[in-house]
N, C-alpha and C positions, 0 to 999 in steps of 0.2 A: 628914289625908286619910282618908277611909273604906278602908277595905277592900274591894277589889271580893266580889262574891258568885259562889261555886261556881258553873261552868256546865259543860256537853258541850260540846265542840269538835263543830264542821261536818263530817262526812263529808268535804266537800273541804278540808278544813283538816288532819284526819285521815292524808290519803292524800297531801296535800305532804309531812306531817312523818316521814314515817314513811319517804316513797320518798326523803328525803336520806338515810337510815341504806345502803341496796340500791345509790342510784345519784348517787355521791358525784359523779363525772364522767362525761361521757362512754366514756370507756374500761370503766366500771363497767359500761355496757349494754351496752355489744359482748360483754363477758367472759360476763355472763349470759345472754345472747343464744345466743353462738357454745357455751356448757355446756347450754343445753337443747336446740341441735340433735344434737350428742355422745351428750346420756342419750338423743333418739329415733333412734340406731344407723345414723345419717346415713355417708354411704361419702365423698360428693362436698358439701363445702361454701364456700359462696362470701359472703362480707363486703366491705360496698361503707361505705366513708364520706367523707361531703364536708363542708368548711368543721369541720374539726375533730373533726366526732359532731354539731354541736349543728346542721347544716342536714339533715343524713340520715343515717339509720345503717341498711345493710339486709343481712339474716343472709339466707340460698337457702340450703336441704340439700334430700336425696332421702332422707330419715329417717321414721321414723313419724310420719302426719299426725296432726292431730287429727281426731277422728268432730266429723261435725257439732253435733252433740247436746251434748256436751263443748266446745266453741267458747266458748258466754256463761259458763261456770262457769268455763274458766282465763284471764280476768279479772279476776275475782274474787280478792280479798283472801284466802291462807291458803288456795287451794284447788291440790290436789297430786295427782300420780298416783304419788309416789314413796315414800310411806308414809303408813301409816292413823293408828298411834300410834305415843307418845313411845318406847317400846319397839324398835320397828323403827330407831332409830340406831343399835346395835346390831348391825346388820347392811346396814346401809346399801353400797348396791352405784351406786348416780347421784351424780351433780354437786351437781344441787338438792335441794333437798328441803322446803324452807319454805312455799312456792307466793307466797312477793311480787316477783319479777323484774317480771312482765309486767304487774299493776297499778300497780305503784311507779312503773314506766318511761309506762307511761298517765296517771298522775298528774301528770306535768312534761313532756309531750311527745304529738303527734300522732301514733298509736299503728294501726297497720291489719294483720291478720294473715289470712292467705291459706292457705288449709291443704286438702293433695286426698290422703284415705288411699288405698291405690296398687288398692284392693277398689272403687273410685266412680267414677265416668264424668265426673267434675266435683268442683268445691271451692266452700270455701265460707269467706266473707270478712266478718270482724266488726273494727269502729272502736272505737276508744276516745281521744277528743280531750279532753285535760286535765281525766280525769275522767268526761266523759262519755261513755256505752258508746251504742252505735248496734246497731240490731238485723242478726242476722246475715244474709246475701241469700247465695244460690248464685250463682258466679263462675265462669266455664273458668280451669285454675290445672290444672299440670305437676304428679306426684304428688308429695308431701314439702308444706315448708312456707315460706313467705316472710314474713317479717318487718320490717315500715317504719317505721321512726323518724322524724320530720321535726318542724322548729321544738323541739328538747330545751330545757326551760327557759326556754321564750319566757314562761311564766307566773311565773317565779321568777326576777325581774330579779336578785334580791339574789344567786342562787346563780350566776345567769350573768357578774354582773358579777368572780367569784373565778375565774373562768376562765381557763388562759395563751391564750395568742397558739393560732391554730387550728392552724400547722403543730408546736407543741409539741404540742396536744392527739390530731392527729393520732400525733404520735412516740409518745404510749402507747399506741397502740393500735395499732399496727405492732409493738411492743414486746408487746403479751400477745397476736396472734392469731400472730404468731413462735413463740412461747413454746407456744402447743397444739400449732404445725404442726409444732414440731421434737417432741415430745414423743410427736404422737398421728400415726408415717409412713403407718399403714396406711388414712389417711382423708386428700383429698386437696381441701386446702384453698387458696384462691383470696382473698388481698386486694387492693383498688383502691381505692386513696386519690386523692381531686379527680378519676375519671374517667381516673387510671394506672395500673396493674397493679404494685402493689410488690411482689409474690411469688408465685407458686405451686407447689405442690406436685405429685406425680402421686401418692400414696397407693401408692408401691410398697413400703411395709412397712419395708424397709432405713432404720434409723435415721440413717444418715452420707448416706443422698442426703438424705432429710431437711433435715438441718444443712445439707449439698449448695447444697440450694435452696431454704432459707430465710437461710442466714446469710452466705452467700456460701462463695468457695474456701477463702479464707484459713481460715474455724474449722471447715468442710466436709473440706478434708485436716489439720487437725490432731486430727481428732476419734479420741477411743482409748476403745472399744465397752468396758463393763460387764460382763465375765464371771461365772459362776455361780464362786464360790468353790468350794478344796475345803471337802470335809466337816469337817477339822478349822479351819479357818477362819471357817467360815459361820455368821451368828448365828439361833438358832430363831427360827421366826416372822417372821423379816424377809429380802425380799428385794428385791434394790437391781440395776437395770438404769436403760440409757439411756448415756450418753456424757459424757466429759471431755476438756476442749482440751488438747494438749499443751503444758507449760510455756514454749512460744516464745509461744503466741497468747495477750496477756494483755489486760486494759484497767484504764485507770484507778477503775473504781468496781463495784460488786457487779454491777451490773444484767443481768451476762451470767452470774449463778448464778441458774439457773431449776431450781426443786426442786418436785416431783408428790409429794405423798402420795396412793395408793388413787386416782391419776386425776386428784386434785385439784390446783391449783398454789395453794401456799402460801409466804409467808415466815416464816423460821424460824431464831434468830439461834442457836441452839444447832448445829443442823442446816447451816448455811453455815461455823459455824466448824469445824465438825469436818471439811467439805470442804476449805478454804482448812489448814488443818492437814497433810493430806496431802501440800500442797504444800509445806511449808519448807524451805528452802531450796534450793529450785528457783524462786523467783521474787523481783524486786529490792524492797524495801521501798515501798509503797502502788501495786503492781498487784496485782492480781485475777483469779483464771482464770473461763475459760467453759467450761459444764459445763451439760448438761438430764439429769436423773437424778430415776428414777421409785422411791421406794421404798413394798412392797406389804406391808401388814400385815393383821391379822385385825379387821373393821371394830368389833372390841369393844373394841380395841385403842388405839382412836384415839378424842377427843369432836373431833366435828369443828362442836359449834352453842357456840362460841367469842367467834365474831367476825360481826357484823352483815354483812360480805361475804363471809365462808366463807373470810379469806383467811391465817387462824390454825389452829393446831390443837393441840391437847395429846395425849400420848402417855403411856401407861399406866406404859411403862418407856422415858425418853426416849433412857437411856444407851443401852440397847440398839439403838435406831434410830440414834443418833449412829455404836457402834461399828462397824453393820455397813456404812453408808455410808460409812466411813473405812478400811475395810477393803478395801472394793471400790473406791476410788479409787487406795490406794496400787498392789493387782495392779496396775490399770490404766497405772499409773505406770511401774511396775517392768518393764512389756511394751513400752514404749514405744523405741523407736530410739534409738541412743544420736546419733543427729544431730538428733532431734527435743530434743533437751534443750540449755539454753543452755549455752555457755563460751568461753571465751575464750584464744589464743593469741598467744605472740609470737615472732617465726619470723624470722630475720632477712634482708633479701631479698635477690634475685638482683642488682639495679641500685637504683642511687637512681633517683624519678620523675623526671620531667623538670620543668622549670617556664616555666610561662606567663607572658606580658604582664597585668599587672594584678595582682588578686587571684590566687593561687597553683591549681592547678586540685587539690582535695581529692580526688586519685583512688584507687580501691580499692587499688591497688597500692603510694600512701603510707602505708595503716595497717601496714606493718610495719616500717618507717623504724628502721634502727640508734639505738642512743643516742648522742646527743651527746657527745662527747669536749671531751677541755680545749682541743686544740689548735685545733678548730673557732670557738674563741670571737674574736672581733675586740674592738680594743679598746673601751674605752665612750667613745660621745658624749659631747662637752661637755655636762654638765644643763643643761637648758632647758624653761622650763615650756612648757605648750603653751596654743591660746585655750583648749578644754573643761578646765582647771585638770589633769590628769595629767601628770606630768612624764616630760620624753623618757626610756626605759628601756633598760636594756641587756640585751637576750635572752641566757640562760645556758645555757637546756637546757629538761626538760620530763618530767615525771615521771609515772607511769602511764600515758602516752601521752592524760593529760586536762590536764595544769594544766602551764600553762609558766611555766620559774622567768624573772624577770627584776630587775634592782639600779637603781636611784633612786638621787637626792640623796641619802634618806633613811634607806635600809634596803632591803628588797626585798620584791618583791612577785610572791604567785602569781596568776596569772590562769586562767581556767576558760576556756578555748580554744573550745569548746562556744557560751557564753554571750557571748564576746566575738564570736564569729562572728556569732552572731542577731544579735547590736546593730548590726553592721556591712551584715549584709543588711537586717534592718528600714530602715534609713534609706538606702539605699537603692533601698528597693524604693521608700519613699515620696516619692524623688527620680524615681525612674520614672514614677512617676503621673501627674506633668507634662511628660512625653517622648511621650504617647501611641505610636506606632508604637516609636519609637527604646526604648523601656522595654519590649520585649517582643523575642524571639530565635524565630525560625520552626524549627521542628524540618525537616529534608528530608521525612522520612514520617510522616505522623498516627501516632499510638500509641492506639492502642484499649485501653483502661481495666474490668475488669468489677469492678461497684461493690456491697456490698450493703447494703439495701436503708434501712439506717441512713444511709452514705454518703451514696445515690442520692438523699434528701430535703434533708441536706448541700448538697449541688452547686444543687438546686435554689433553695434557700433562697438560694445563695449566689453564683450566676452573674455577678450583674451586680457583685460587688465582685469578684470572680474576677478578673474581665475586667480592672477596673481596676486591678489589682497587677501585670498584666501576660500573665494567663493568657487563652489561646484554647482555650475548651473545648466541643465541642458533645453533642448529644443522638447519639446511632449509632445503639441498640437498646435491645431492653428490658434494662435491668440496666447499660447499657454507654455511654462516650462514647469521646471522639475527641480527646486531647490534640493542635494543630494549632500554641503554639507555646508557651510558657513566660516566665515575667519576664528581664530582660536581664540579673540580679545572678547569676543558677540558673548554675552551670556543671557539668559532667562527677558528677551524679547520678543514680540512678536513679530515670528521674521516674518511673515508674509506683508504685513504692514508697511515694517522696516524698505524692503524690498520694493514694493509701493514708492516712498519718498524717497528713495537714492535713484533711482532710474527715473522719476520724474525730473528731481535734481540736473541729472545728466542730460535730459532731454531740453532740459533748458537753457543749458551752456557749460554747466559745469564750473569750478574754477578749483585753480594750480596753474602751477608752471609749466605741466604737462599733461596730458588723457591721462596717464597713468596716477599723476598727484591728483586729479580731478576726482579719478572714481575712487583713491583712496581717503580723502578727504569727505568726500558724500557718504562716503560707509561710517567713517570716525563719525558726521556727525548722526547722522539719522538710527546709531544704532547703539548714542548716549545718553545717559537719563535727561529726562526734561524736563523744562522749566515748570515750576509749578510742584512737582516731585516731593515728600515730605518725606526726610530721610533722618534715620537715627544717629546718632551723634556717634558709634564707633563707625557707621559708613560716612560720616561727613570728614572724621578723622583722618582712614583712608585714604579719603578720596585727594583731601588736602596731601597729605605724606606724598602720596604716588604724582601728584602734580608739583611740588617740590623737589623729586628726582629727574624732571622731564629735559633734557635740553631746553625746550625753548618756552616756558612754561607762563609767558606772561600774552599769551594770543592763540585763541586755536585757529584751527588751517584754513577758516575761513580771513582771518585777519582781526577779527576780535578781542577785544581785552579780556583777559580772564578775571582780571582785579582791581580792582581800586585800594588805592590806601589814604588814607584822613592821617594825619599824622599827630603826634601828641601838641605840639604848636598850634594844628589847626582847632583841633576840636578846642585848647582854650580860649582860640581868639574865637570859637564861636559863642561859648560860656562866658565871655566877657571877663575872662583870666587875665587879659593882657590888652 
């Protein structure tokens, strides 16, 4: 076969290939978007997207417009108002600086920009639809600028078809226009996702309302402010503000470490480790703290033309960045209440609980439950297997106030109390599901819920399998619902909490085989007693019996083990029996 021959790519061929490097996703234009309105000194800005980014994405600031004049040039490929030459990085003081945002984003998307400088009696509005530029026409347009995205990628099947599901594609960009508005309090920013309001700001400077009302209460009061170090602490040249969660507020994966160099939001695996460092052992193995922290260096200091989306950077002397952000996280730490910090007591109580008809009621006042004594013990059941193959057991006691001892045919076995509980409410719940009314428990008074804004798209996603596991939850207010009744297995927890950790759960990804097994599994687990829990020996009896009847009772629905067994062989070859 020949060799094809040397040719020029097509200007529109050009300008696809180029604007996958700028605007990898949807979330990619909103980021560029919402940084050019930022560099024109925007006070009030407002971002709308629907059906993911890829039916509209629209940026509003009251920032420096563009002159008219200037309008058909920043469409244009490589043209910039933020440096003349390669010199000028250097000292680099804006977001952008490349000048391909707005063609790149024109290239794969219907593109219309609205722009009135606040000196004109009018604005003036120039198109660019996949490529093609449309001459500019005077428009009535409010001073600042407006920015329309519509149909992203409708010319780029192959890019649209790597797309997730629109309410994930939504979640990243709820997740980086968070991420400015906690970062940047003194500008006050407004998202609305599908024609909702999922956040906004007031631009009252104060970083913790900020967090406040972007992130919700929960990481809003755990946030612990960034002080200026002393002198003999401080590293030259670097300085590190913004805010850190207190070690109670944790999550399962990085995404709530959001790190600004010079303005900019970068990831930086050097740079998060030395934050999460601050934290050892203050947090349980594979959670995460959250933390928005801005560190400000001298822009010679930093190369920030790294990464094709700016979302990298290198650093001259990186240790020194690393140190001074580790420095300024531990003060922060070390200021922090000592009630704000996790641990753990065992206190021996006033009364034993009482107990309930059924399953045992897990109430706050049983996690301090004395230890089980020898005399407490009854004698053991004749063994008998049971249908789900575990053999009837004989409850002993309970160790850590997590794992209850219990003796077998065969030897004995610990079981994760935790985990045996999920498994008992998962099927359960999923016995309720064919109870319609009878699988659901009416609270006396609605419980008003404030959700953020993570959560709040959770609940959305998630309403109608909600409903089906047994929850009655509605719409209130913005931010807020109205728990009205709960599954019928839920007893004497706190649902508000509860409600809290299942929707976070989901907001995370969930897991089952379905949405539907997903949210009923986050309910079994987040609304079972926990580890730690000091439970009385008729509830630990219970709880064993009712996991014993389970179908499938050796794994709750997370895939976890519920028990281990040591066998009478093993433990003598550890006694040196054999």
């Amino acid at each position: 076969m020949p060799t094809p021959p040397i040719r020029l790519l097509t200007p529109d061929t050009v300008g696809k290939i180029a604007a996958g490097e700028t605007v990898e996703r949807p979330v990619s234009a909103v980021k560029e978007l919402l940084e050019n309105a930022l560099d024109a000194g925007a006070r009030r800005v407002r971002v709308a997207v629907r059906e993911g980014g890829t039916g509209l994405i629209e940026v509003a600031d009251d920032g420096r417009a563009i002159p008219p004049a200037e309008l058909p040039l920043a469409v244009q490929r490589h043209a910039t108002s933020k440096l003349a030459a390669f010199e000028d990085l250097d000292a680099l003081a804006t977001l952008g600086f490349r000048g391909e945002a707005l063609p790149s984003i024109g290239a794969v998307g219907d593109l219309s920009i609205r722009s009135r400088p606040h000196d004109l009696p009018h604005g003036t509005a120039i198109r660019v639809a996949f490529g093609a530029v449309s001459p500019p026409e005077p428009v009535a347009a409010a001073p600042g600028t407006v920015v329309t995205v519509r149909d992203l990628f409708a010319n780029v099947p192959a890019r649209k078809k790597f797309l997730r599901q629109a309410g994930t594609e939504a979640g990243y960009a709820v997740r980086a226009v968070g991420a400015y508005a906690a970062a940047y309090p003194a500008v006050a920013i407004e998202l609305v996702v599908d024609d909702r309001r999922a956040f906004t700001t007031t631009g009252s400077g104060d970083p913790v309302v900020a967090a406040l009302e972007t992130y919700g209460s929960e990481v809003g009061g755990a946030a612990l402010l960034l002080e200026p170090l002393e002198e003999s602490a401080a590293v030259p040249g670097v300085a590190v503000k913004g805010w850190v969660g207190a070690p109670a507020v944790t999550r399962s994966h990085r995404q709530g470490i959001v790190l600004f160099v010079n303005g900019r939001w970068v990831q930086h695996r050097a740079l998060s480790f030395a934050l999460e460092e601050a934290y050892h052992s203050l947090l349980m193995v594979g959670r995460h703290p959250v933390a928005v922290v801005h560190l400000t260096l001298d822009p010679a200091a930093v190369d920030v033309n790294v990464h094709p989306t700016k979302a990298e950077v290198k650093f001259v002397d990186e240790r020194a960045a690393c140190r001074a952000l580790s420095r300024g996280v531990h003060a922060a730490l070390s200021r922090a209440p000592q009630a704000a910090l996790p641990h753990i007591r065992f206190e021996p109580p006033a009364e034993r609980p009482r107990q309930i008809e059924g399953i045992p009621a897990w109430a706050p006042q049983a996690e301090a439950e004395r230890p089980v004594a020898a005399t407490d013990i009854d004698p053991a059941p004749s063994p008998a297997a049971n249908p789900s193959g575990v053999p009837m057991l004989r409850v002993l006691g309970q160790v850590g106030g997590s794992f209850i001892i219990a003796e077998g045919p065969d030897g004995m076995y610990l079981i994760d109390q935790h985990a045996a509980h999920e498994r008992v409410m998962y099927e359960k719940i999923l016995a309720g599901m064919d109870a319609r009314d009878e699988g659901r428990q009416p609270l006396l008074d609605p419980l008003v819920v404030d959700l953020s804004p993570d959560e709040l798209a959770a609940y959305e996603k998630s309403a109608a399998e909600l409903a089906a596991v047994g929850w009655e939850i509605e719409p209130f207010a913005a931010g807020a619902v109205a728990v009205r009744a709960v599954p019928a297995a839920v007893r004497r927890v706190d649902v508000g909490e509860r409600l809290h950790l299942i929707l976070r759960e989901l907001a995370e990804g969930g897991t089952g085989a379905s949405w539907q097994d997903a949210v009923a599994i986050s309910t079994a687990c987040h609304t079972s007693i926990r580890a730690g829990q000091a439970l009385s020996l008729p509830e630990m009896r219970e709880l064993v019996a009712e996991l014993e009847r389970s179908s499938q009772p050796r794994a709750c629905g997370h895939g976890r083990p519920t028990m281990l067994h040591l066998s009478r062989t093993d433990l003598e070859k550890q006694f040196r029996r054999r």
